[in-house]
LOLUM-683283 format. One record per residue (C-alpha): residue in one letter; x, y, z. Coordinates in pm, whole numbers, plus 50000, padded with zeros to 5 digits. Last residue first. Layout:
aXYZ ...
REM end
This chain:
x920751417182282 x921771392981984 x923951409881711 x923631403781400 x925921419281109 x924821422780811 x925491460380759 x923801464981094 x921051446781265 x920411444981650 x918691414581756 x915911414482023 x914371385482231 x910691386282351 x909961375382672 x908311341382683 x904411348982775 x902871362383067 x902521399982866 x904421398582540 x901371406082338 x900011439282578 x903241451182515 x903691445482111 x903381481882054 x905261498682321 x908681469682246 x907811479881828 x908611511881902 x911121516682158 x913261490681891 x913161513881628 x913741507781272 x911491474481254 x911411435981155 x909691410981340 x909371377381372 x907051355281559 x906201323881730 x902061319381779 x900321318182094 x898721349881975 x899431369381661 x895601369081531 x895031400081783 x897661418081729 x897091421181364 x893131432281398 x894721456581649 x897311475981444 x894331477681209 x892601495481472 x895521519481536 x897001528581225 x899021503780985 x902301512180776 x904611512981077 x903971484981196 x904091467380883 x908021464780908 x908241428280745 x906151406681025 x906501371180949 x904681345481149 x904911309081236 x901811287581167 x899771282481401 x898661243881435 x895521224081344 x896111220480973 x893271228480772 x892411256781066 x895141271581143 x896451273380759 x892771287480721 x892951318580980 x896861328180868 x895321333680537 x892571350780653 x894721373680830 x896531380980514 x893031385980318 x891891406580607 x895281429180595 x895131433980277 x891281445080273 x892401467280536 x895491479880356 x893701490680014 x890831510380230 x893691524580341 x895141536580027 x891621546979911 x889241523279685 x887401524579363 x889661516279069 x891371483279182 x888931478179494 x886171470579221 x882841485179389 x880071460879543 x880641478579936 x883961467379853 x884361441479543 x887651422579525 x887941397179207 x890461371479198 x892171365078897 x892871327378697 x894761338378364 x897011308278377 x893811287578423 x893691285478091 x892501304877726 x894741324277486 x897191297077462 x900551304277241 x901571304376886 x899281336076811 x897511319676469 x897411287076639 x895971301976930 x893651324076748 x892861288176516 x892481263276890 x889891288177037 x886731267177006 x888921232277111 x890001249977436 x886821257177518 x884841223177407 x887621210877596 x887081233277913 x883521220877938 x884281184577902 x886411188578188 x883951204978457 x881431178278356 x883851155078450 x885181166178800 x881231172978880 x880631133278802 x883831123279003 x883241152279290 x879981141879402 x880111105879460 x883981117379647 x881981126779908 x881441164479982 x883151173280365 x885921197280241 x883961229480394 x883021243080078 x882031214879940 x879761202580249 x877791237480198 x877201233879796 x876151202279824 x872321199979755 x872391180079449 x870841206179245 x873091232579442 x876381214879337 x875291210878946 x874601247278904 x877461257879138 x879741240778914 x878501246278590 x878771290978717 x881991285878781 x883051269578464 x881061292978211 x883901317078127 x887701300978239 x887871316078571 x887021346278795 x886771336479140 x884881360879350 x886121377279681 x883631404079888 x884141429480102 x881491447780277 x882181477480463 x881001498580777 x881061469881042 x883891488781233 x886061491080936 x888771464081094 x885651446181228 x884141441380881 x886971438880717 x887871403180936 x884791389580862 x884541393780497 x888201380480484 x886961345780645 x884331345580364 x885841352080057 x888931331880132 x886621301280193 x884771310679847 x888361313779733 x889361280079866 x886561261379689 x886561276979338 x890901276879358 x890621240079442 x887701230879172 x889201249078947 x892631230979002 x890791194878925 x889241210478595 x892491226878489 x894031186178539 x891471172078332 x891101201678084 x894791201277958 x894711159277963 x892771163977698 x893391192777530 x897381180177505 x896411150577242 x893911168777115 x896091192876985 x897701166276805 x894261152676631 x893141187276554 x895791194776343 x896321228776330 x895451252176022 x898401274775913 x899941305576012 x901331294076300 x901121252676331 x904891243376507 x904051278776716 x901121256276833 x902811222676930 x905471243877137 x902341257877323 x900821228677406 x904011212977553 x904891247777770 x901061244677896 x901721207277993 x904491214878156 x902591240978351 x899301221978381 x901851189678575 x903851214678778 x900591230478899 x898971197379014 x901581189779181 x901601216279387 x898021208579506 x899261179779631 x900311202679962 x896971208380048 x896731233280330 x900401248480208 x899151246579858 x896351256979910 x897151292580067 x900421296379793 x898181288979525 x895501314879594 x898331341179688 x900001329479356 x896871338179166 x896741368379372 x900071383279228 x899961369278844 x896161389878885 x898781422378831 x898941443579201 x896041468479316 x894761444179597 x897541414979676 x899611443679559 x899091462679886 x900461433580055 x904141443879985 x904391462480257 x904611426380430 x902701401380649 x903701369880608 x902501334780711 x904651303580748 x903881263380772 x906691241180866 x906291208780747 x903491216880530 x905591219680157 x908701193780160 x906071161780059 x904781185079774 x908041200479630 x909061160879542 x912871151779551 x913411158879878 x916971151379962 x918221134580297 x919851164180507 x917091159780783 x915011172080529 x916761182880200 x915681206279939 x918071213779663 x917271237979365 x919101235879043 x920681256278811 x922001237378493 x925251217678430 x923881183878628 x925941175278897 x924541198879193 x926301190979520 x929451184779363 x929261213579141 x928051224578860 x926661254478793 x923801275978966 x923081261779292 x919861268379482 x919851252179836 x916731243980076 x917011233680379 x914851220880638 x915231207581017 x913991178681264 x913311178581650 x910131156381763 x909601172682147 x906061161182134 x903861189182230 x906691217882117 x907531204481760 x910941220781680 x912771231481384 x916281238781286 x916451259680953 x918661255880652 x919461281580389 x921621277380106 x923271300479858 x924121299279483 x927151303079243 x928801335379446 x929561370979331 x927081391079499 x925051372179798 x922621349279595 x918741361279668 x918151372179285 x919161339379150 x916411321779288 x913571346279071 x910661354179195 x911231380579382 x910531399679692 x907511383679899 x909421346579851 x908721314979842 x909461278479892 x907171276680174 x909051271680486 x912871276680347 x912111309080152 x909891326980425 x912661319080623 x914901337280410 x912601364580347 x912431372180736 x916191371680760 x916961392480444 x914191419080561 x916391425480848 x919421429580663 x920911463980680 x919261483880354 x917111501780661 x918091508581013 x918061488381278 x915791463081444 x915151424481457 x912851415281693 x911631375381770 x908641368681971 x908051333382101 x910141305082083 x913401323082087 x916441327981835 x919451313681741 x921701319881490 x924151309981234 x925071336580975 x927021334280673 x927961350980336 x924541372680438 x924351402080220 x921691380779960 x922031340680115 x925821332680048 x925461308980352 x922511315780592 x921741292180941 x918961293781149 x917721284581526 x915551271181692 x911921275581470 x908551266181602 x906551238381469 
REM end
């Protein structure tokens, strides 16, 4: 899919914008606080349902308003199959929205969506952002949603799965505050634990798989941004025990290659699925008086992390700034390696002023994954980014350029 055009109402400084833009390389340039970073998020928004800024819909409505709504106008080059997104948040009531409480609208083709997982993998998005450092020295919150985010738009069900442990979560906990202080019944909390453990087992089993995938596409990539000089490494750092069940159980039966790469028959996952369960019960159950005694759950997938190792040291405490930005990079490009691969197309790519924050070979590394690929770009300087992307551009669609100031765009 590439993007034609798009359209902003009451989207942060935007009240509205309708524009089009180019197949291949998109620029927007001008200096900061103008905008740029508005257009990239809201596409970012629309494609994927998320955003590098905030988490929070409320934060992206232009001062003022009751919500905002972005739609974008896609294409599908090798068959000429036109369609578009958008997604709306509203916060009151309105015609659009009827019920008194915010709401988020997506729509393809303007028909409503009602399920996030049949809107997620239409139009598949990767960004690359300052904001990447965190993916290293940021709360685990940031990669778990970097895990999440990466399956979710490979395996769109996935999402599902999330809504279903979260609700349950908020369930489980409101049964637990109803117990503080006191003994809880173990016949009510079984009646979350349960379920609890079958659906945390099934999201292991994602976040085990895609982070040994993660761990080994971003091994690859660091070790030509450092010119072979260090070793990164990914672990998944779970509910204590689980990992180490699974790999037990998938290297007895000789299947710990065709897991990884998605080809494992389904003879493998029911009895693995299981095991996987009854271990998180027997968790959950063994910590069921501290989380009656704290009114919340102390142990779940919620607290999910990734681990990054270089040259076997934590990156957190042992690592420079640009040590920090390479192993972003790698994870990012990784990223953009696996949506390529699970789903057989680019994805579309979001460059928020990195430019400027990588040196040469890293520069490179970026360059090189941008091929054949649509893109947008935010920088200050247009002389810049036109040097930099030269060897990019070359035989392909020229790149088009879009001046940004105080929200206004202007196409050049």
């Amino acid at each position: 899919m590439i993007i034609e055009s798009i359209h902003l109402t009451d989207f942060r400084n935007y009240r509205r914008l309708d524009l089009d833009v180019g197949p291949s390389v998109n620029i927007f340039y001008g200096f900061n606080a103008q905008g740029k970073t508005n257009i990239i998020e809201a596409v970012n928004v629309c494609s994927c349902l998320s955003s590098h800024r905030t988490s929070k819909d409320r934060d992206m409505i232009s001062f003022g308003e009751k919500g905002f709504e972005i739609k974008i106008d896609l294409l599908d080059p090798e068959d000429n199959y036109k369609t578009d997104l958008s997604v709306s948040y509203l916060l009151e009531k309105t015609e659009k929205n009827p019920s008194s409480v915010p709401k988020r609208i997506l729509k393809q083709d303007s028909l409503q969506i009602s399920k996030v997982a049949s809107y997620l993998g239409i139009c598949n998005t990767v960004i690359f952002a300052p904001e990447d450092l965190n993916l290293i020295k940021g709360a685990p919150s940031v990669r778990r949603k970097f895990l999440n985010l990466i399956i979710s738009k490979t395996s769109p069900s996935y999402f599902d799965l999330l809504n279903r442990y979260n609700r349950l979560i908020g369930q489980k906990n409101a049964c637990l505050k109803s117990f503080r202080g006191g003994r809880p019944d173990d016949d009510k909390m079984d009646f979350w634990d349960y379920p609890l453990a079958d659906i945390s087992a099934e999201i292991i089993l994602y976040r085990y798989r895609y982070s040994l995938l993660l761990s080994k596409y971003a091994s690859k990539h660091h070790l030509n941004i450092s010119g072979e000089k260090e070793d990164l490494k990914i672990s998944y750092s779970t509910i204590q025990g689980s990992v180490e069940l699974i790999n037990a159980f998938l290297k007895e039966n000789a299947s710990l290659d065709s897991f990884i790469d998605g080809s494992a028959q389904k003879a493998i996952y029911v009895p693995i699925k299981a095991m996987l369960s009854e271990h998180l019960l027997s968790k959950f159950r063994a910590t069921r008086q501290n989380d009656s005694e704290r009114g919340i759950t102390g142990t779940g997938i919620h607290k999910d992390d990734l681990d990054i190792t270089l040259n076997g040291l934590p990156m957190k405490n042992f690592s420079s700034q640009g040590q920090q930005r390479s192993a972003a990079l790698s994870l990012k490009l990784s990223e953009l390696y696996m949506i390529r691969e699970f789903c057989r197309t680019s994805p579309i790519l979001l460059l928020d002023d990195v430019f400027s924050e990588l040196d040469v070979n890293r520069r490179v590394s970026l360059i090189s994954g941008m091929v054949n690929a649509q893109i947008f770009i935010t920088c200050t300087e247009r002389e810049y980014i036109e040097k930099e992307l030269g060897s990019l551009v070359n035989g392909t669609s020229l790149p088009r350029y879009f001046h940004v100031e105080n929200g206004n765009v202007t196409p050049e």
